[in-house]
C-alpha atoms as an extended CHARMM CRD file, in Angstrom:
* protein
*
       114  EXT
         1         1  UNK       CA              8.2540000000       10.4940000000       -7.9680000000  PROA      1               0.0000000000
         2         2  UNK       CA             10.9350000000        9.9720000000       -5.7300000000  PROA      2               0.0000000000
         3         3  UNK       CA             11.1030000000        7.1750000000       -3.0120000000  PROA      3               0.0000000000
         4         4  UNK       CA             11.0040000000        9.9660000000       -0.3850000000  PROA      4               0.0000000000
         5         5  UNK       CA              8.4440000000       11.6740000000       -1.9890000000  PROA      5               0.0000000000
         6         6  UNK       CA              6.3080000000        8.8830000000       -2.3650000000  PROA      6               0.0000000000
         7         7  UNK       CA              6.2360000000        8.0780000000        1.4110000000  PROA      7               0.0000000000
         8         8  UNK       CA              5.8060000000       12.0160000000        2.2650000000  PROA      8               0.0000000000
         9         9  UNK       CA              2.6400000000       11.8930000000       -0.1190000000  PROA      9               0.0000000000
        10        10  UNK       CA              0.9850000000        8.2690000000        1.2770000000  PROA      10              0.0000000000
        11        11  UNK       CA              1.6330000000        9.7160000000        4.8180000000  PROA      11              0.0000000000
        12        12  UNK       CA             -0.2930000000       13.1160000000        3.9410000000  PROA      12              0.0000000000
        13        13  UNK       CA             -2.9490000000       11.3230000000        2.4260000000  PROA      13              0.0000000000
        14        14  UNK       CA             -3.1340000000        8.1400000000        4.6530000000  PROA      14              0.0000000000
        15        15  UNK       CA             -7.2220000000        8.6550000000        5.2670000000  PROA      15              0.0000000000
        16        16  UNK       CA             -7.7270000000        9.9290000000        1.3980000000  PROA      16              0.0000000000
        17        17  UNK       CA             -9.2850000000        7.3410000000       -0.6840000000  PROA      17              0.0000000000
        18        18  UNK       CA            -10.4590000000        9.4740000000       -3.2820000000  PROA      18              0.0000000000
        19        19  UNK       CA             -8.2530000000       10.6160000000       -6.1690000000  PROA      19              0.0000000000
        20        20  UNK       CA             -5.1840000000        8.1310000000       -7.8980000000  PROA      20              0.0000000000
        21        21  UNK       CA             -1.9430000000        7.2500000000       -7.4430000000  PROA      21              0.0000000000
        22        22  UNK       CA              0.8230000000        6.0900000000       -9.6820000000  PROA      22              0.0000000000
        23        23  UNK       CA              2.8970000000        2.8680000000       -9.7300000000  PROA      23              0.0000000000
        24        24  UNK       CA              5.9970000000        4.7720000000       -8.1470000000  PROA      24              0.0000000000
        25        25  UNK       CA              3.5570000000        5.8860000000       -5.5970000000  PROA      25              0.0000000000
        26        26  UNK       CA              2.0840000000        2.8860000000       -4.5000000000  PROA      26              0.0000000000
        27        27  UNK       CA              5.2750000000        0.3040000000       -4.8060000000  PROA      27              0.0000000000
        28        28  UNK       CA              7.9760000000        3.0420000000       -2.6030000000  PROA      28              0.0000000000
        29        29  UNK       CA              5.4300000000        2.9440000000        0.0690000000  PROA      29              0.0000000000
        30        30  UNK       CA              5.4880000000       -1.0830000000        0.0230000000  PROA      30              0.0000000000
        31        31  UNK       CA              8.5310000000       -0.8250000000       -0.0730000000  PROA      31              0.0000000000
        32        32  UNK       CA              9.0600000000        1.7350000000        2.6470000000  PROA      32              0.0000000000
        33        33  UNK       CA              6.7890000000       -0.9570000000        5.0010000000  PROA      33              0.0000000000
        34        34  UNK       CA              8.7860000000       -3.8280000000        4.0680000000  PROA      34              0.0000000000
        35        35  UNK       CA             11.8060000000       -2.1710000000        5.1660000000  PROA      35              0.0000000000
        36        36  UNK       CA             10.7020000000       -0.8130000000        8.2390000000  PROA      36              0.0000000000
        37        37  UNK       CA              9.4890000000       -4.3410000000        9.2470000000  PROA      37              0.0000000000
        38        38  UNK       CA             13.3090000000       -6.1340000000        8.3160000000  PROA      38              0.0000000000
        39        39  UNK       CA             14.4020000000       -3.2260000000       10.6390000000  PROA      39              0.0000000000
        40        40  UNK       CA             11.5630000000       -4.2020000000       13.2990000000  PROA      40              0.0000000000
        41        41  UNK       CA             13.1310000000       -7.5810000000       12.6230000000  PROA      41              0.0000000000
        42        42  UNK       CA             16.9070000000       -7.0780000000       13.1400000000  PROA      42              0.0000000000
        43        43  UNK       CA             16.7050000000       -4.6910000000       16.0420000000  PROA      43              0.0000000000
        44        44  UNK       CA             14.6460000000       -6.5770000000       18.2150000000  PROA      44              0.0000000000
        45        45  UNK       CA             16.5620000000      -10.2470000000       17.4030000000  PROA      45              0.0000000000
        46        46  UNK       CA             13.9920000000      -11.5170000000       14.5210000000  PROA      46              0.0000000000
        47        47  UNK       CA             11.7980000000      -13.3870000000       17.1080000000  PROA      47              0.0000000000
        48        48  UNK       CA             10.1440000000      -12.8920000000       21.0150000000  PROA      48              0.0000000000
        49        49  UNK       CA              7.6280000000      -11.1180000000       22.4240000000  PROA      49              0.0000000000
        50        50  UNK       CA              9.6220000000       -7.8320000000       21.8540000000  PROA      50              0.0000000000
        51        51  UNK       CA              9.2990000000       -8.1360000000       17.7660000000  PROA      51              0.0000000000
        52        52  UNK       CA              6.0520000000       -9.1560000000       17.8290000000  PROA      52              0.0000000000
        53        53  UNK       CA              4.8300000000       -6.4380000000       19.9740000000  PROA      53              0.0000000000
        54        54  UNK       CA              6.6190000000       -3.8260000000       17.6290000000  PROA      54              0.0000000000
        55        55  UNK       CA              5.7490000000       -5.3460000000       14.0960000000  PROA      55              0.0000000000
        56        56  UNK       CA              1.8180000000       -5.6140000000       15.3920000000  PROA      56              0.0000000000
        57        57  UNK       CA              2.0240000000       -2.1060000000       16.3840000000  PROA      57              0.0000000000
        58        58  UNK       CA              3.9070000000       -0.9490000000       13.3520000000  PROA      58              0.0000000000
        59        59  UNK       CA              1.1710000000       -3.1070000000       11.2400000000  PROA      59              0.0000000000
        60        60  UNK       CA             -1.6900000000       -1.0420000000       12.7740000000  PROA      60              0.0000000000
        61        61  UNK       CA             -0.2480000000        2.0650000000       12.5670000000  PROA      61              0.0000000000
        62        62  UNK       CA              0.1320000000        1.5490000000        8.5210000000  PROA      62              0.0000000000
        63        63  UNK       CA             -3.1440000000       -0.3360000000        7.7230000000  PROA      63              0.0000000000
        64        64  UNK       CA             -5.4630000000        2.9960000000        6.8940000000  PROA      64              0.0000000000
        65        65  UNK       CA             -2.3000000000        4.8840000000        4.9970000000  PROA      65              0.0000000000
        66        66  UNK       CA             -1.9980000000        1.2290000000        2.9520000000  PROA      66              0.0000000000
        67        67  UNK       CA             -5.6040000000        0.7830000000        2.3270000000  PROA      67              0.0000000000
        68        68  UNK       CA             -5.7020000000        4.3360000000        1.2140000000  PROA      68              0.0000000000
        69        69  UNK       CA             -2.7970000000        3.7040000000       -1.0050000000  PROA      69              0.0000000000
        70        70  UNK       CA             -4.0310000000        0.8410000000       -2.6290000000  PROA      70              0.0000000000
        71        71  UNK       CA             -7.8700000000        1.5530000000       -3.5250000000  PROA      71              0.0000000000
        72        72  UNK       CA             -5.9300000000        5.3200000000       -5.1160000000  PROA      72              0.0000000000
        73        73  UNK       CA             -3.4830000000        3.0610000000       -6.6570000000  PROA      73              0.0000000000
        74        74  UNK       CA             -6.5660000000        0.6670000000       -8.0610000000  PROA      74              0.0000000000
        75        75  UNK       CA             -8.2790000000        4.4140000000       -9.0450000000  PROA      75              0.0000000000
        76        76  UNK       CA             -5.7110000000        4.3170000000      -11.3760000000  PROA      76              0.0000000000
        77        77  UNK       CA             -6.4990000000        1.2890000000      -13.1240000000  PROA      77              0.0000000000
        78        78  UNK       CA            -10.2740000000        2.7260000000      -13.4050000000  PROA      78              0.0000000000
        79        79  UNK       CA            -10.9850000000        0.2330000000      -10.7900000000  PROA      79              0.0000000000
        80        80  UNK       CA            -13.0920000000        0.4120000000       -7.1860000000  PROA      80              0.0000000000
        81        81  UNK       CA            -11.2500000000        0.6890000000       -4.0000000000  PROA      81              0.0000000000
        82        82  UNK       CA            -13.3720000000       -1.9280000000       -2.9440000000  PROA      82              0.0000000000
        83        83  UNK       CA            -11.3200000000       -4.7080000000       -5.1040000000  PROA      83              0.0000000000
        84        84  UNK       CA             -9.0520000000       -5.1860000000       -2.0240000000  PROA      84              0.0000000000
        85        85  UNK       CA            -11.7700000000       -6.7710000000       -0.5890000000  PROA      85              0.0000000000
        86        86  UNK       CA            -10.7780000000       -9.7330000000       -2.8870000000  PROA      86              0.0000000000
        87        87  UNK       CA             -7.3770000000      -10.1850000000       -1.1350000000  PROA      87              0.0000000000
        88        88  UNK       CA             -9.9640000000      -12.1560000000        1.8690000000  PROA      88              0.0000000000
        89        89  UNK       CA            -10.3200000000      -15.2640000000       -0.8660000000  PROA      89              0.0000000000
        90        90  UNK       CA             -6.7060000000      -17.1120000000        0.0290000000  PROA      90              0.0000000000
        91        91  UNK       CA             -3.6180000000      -16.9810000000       -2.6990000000  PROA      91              0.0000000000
        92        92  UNK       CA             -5.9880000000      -16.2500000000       -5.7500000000  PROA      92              0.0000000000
        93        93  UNK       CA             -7.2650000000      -13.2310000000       -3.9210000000  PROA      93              0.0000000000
        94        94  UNK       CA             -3.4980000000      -11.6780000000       -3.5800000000  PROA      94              0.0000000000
        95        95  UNK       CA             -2.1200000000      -12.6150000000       -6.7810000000  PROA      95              0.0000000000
        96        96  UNK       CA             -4.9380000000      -10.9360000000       -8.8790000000  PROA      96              0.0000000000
        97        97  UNK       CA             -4.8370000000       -8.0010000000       -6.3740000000  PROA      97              0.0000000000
        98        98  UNK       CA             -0.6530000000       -7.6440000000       -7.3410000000  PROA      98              0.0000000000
        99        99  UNK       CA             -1.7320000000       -7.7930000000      -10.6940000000  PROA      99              0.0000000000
       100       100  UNK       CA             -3.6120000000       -5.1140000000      -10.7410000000  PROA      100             0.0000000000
       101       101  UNK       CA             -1.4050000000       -3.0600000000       -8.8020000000  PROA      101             0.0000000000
       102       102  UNK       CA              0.8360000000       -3.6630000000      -11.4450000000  PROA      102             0.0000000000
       103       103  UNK       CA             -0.7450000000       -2.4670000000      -14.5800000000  PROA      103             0.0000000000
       104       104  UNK       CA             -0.2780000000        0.5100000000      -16.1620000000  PROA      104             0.0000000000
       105       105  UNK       CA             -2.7330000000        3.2590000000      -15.2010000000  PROA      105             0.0000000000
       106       106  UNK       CA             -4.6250000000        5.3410000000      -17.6960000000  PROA      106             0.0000000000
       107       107  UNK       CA             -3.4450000000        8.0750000000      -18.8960000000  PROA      107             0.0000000000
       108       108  UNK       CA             -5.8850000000       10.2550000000      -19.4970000000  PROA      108             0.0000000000
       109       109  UNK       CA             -8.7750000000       11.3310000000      -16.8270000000  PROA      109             0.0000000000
       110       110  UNK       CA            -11.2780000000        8.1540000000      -15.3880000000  PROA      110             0.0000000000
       111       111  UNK       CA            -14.0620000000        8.3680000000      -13.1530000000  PROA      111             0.0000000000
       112       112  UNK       CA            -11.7580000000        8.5100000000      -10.2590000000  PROA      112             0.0000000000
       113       113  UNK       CA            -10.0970000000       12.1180000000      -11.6950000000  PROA      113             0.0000000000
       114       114  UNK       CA             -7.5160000000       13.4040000000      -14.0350000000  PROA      114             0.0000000000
């Protein structure tokens, strides 16, 4: 899956949290958010009311397509959407989160689908 692809197939399934979704999947779209916020960043001069504004807006707009993401992405690993929930406990919380969203998925069908 291409990076293009990737963001085409988060953005058609941004309230679908059934089903799984691959590393490539998962890591363009993060990547496609980061980007968007640098851009955010270096059109409206990095700081003000003005970037704030947008990047708050922006971060809305891509919280249910990023949830979704994720808990397909932790489908993968034969794991619960619900383990985001664990990214509320501070720095621990994240860095096992990452971790998971790292691993390799399974490759054969889980309880989540083939």
């Amino acid at each position: 899956m291409n990076f293009v692809d990737a963001v085409k197939t988060c953005f058609a399934k941004y309230t679908t949290f059934t089903g799984r979704a691959a590393r490539p999947e998962f890591w363009y779209f993060a990547l496609f958010s980061l980007l968007v916020q640098i851009a955010i960043a270096i059109v409206t001069g990095g700081a003000g009311t003005l970037n704030n504004a947008l990047s708050a807006l922006f971060a809305l707009g891509m919280l249910l397509p990023s949830l979704a993401v994720g808990a397909r992405r932790l489908h993968d690993i034969d794991r619960t959407g619900w383990w985001q929930l664990i990214a509320l406990i501070p720095i621990i919380g994240i860095i096992v989160l990452i971790v998971f969203w790292c691993l390799r998925g399974n490759d054969g069908p889980n309880r989540f689908g083939a």
